[in-house]
N, C-alpha and C positions, 0 to 999 in steps of 0.2 A: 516410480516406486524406488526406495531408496534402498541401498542394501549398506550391512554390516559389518563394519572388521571382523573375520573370523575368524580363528587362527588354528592352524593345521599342528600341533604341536606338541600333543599326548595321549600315549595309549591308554584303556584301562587298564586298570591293574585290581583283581579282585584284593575288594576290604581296602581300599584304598582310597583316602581323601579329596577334594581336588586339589586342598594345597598338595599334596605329598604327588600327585600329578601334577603339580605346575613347577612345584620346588624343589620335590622331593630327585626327581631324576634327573640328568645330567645337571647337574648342582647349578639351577635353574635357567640354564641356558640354551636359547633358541631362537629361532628365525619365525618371525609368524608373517604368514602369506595372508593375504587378503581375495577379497570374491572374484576380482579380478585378475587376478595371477599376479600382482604386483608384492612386493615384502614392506614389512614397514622400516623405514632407513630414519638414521638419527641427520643425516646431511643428503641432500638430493647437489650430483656433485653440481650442475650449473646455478647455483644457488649465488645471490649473494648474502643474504645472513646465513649463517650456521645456527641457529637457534632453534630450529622449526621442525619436527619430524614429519616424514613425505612418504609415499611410498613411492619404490622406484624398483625399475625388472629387476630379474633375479643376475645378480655378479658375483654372489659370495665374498663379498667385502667385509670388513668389518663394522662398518655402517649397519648393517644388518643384521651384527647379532646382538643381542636384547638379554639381560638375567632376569628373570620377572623374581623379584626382593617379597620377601614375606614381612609384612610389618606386623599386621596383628594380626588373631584367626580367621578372619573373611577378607583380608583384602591384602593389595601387595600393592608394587611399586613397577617400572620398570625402567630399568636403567642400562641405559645406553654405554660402549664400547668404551667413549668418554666420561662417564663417570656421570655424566646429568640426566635428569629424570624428565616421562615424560610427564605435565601441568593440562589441566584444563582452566582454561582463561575465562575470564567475566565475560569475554561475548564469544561464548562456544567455540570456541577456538583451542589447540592445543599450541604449547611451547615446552622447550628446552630448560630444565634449571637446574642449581647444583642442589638442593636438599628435595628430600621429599619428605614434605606435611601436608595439612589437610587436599591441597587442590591434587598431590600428587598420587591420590589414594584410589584406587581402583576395585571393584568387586568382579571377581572373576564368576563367568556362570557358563554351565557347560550346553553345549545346545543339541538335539537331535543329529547323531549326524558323524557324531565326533568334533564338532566345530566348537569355539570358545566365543564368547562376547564378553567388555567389561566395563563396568556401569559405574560411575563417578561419584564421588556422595552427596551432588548434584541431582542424582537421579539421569544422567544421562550416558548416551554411550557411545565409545570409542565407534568412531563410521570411519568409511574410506568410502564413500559413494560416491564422494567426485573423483576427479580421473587419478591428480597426485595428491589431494590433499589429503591431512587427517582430522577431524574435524570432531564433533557431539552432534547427537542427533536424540531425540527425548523418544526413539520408541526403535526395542532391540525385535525387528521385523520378520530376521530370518530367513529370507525369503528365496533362495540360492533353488530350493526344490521346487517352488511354485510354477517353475518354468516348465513346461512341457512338449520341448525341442522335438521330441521324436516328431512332432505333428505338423513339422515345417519346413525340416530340415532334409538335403537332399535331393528331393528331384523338382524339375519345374513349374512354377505356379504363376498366378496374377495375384494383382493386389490389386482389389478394386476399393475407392475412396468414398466418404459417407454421402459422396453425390451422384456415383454411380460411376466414374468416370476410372480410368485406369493409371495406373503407374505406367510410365512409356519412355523406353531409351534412344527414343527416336529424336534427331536434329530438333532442338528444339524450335519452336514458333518464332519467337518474336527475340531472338538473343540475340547479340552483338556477334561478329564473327569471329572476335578470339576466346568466345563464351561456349562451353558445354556444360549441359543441365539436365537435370530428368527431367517430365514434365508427365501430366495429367493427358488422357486423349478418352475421346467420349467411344470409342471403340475398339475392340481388340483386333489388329490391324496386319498383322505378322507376328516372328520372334522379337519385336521391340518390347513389347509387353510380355516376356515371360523374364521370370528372375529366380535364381536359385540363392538360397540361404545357405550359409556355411556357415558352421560351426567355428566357432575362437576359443571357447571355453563351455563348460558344462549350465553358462546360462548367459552368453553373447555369442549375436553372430554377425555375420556380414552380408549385405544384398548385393548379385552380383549379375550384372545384365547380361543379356547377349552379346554386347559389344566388347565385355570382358571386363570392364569396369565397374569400381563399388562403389553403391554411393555413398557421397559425405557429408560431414557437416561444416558447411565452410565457416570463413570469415563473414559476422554479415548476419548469421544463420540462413542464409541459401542453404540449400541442397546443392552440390554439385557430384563430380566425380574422380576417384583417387586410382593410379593405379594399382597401389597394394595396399594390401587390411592393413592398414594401422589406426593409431589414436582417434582420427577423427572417422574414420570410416566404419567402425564397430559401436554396435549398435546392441541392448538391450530388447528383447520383444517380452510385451507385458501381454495377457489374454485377457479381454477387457469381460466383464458381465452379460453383454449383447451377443458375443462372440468371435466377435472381433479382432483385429490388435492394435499393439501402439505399438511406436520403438522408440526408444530411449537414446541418446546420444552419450556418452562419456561425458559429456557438458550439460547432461543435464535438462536437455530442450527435446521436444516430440517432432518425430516427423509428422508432414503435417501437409493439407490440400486444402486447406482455407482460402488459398486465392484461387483464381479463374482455370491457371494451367499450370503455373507456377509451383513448387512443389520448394517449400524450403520447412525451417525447424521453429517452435514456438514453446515457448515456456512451460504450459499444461497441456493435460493431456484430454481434453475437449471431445465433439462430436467430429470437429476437423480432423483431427487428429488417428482416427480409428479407419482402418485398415481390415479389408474379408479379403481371406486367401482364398484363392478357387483353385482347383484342378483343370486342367487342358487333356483333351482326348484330340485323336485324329479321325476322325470318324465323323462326316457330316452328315446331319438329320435332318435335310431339307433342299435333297438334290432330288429331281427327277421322280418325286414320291415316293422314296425306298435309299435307304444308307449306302453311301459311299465313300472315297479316300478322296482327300485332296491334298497337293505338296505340301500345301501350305494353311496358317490359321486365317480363316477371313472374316467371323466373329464369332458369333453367341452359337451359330451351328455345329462349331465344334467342342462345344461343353455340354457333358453327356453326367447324368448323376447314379449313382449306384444304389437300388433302392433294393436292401437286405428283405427275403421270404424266410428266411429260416437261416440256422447258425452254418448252412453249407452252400445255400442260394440265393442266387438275384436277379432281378431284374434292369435293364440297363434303358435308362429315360434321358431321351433328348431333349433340348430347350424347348421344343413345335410342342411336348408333354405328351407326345408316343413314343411304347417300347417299342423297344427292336426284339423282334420273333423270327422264327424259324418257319416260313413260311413251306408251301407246298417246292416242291420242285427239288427244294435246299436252298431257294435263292433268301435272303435276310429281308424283311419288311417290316412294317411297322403295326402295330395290335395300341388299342386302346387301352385294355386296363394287362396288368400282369397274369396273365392265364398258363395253362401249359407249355404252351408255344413261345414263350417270351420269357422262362424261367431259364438262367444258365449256371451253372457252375465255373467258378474261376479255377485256377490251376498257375499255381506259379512254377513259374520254370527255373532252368540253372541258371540261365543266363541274366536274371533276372524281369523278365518280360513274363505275359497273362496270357494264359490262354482259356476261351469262354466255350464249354461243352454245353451243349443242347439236349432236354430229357432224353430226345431221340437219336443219342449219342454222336452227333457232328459238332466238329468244329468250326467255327467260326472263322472267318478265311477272308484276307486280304490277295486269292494266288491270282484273280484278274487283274486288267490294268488300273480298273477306279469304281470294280461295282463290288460291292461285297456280299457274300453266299455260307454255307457250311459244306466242310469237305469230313472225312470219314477218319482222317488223319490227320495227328498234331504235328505239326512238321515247321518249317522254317515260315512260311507264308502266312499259319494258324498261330504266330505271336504275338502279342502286340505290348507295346510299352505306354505306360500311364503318366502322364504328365502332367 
């Protein structure tokens, strides 16, 4: 999905215009940032033409600042520190020149949000979707809100792939030995397969293994691994129709598991391409007939799903497709359908960790070595964290 030049650049003002908002205030001078956190520059300094506006981080140079010029009542110009305007080109493209007529004429439109977009009389619009360029693109998309980060962002998860197989930060297979790579693994095996997303901006993030590394998007389009978020390592996440997701490279290309194990980046965003994020519990559903702890993830047993009874209650279902109840004794067991006994209430705590009360007011208790029970008290042992 492509996103927008938006530009962060004016407040309202009641009974006021958008020219008198774009020209009207600091006698129309201003920096416009793009979705990316980048500004748009009249010179990107490692350039060799000077012709070509780029976006490039923020320096507060003067490259960067912009008079957006009133020419007639719907449209402007903008004109650069140097004196040359920015053009859109016969093949979608912008450039640099010193007048501004027809190509240099722009419609400014104001978008939800407080954000700007501006539309050529072309019909097309001012983009920054790729990483430095600035470009036309024929549809002002918007789409900066579409993202809904809170549901990814933060604690550990898997990525399982449209074949079933997993994202894995494990030595790869079949690499060369000065080769590291992510790779595909047909089961969840340990911490290799868990990754946490970070935040870059309010709609990129970064995947970051266990091993502490993020993946990226090499030379090549492999997938490999960077040690810090930059350029190539940050990634767009789109939420696909199925439920899904993609992720987007600064380049442009999807991550992607179209091959056997192999795990690199491809142009669209395909049935290869789509990505289910799961949740990790600690809590195995298939030891000894009855729930217990183990150190470590050793697959599907420790994926447990949260089946909501009401807006204060749940039930808690293992992969085997038995809850976990509160058995006689206090000891924890397993129930067939969600009954009395298998009804819990969560309770978050300060520290950030769950704790799961029982109708018959126990808590739920890792305090033995590896069998789990309900104790009368929420305390250190009665915590647990979600993953």
């Amino acid at each position: 999905m492509r996103h927008f030049l938006t530009f962060f650049v004016a407040l309202s003002i009641a009974g006021a215009t958008l020219m008198d908002e774009l020209v009207g205030q600091n006698e129309g001078k201003w920096r416009l940032k793009s979705h990316n956190g980048r500004y748009l520059s009249a010179y990107m300094k490692v350039a060799i033409f000077a012709n070509f506006p780029y976006t490039t981080p923020d320096d507060m140079g003067k490259d960067q600042q912009w008079t957006i010029v009133k020419v007639k009542d719907t449209e402007v110009a903008f004109k650069a520190s140097n004196g040359q305007f920015i053009r859109h080109t016969l093949m979608g493209g912008t450039d640099l020149v010193w007048n501004a007529d027809e190509w240099e004429m722009w419609i400014p439109v104001k978008n939800g949000g407080g954000t700007w977009s501006f539309r050529s009389r072309n019909g097309k619009w001012l983009s920054a979707y790729r990483w430095n360029k600035v470009e036309l693109q024929p549809e002002n998309l918007r789409s900066l809100e579409k993202y809904p980060l809170k549901e990814i962002l933060g604690i550990k998860r898997v990525l399982k792939s449209y074949n079933g197989k997993y994202l894995s930060s494990k030595p790869c297979f079949d690499c060369w030995f000065w080769e590291t790579r992510p790779e595909t693994q047909t089961w969840i095996s340990g911490p290799a397969e868990q990754w946490i997303f970070k935040s870059i901006n309010e709609h990129e993030v970064v995947l970051q293994g266990t091993n502490g590394l993020y993946v990226k998007h090499n030379n090549g389009d492999s997938a490999g691994y960077g040690d810090v978020a930059d350029e190539w390592e940050i990634l767009t996440p789109v939420k696909n129709s199925d439920g899904s997701w993609s992720f987007k490279s600064r380049y442009g290309k999807w991550l992607s598991a179209h091959q056997e194990r192999k795990v690199d980046f491809m142009p669209e965003n395909k049935a290869c391409e789509h990505w289910w994020i799961e949740y990790l519990s600690t809590l195995c559903s298939g030891c000894d007939g009855r729930p217990t702890t183990l150190p470590w993830i050793v697959g599907k047993t420790e994926n447990w799903t949260f089946k909501f009874i009401n807006d204060h209650e749940i039930a808690l279902q293992g992969s085997n497709g038995m809850y976990l109840n509160h058995n006689y004794y206090n000891q924890a067991g397993y129930g067939e359908r969600a009954d009395e006994w298998e009804i819990l209430t969560p309770v978050e705590n300060k520290d950030g960790s769950f704790s799961f009360r029982s109708r018959w007011g126990k808590w739920l208790s890792a305090h033995r070595s590896n069998f789990i029970d309900f104790m009368p008290e929420n305390k250190a042992c009665e915590h647990w964290w979600i993953e």
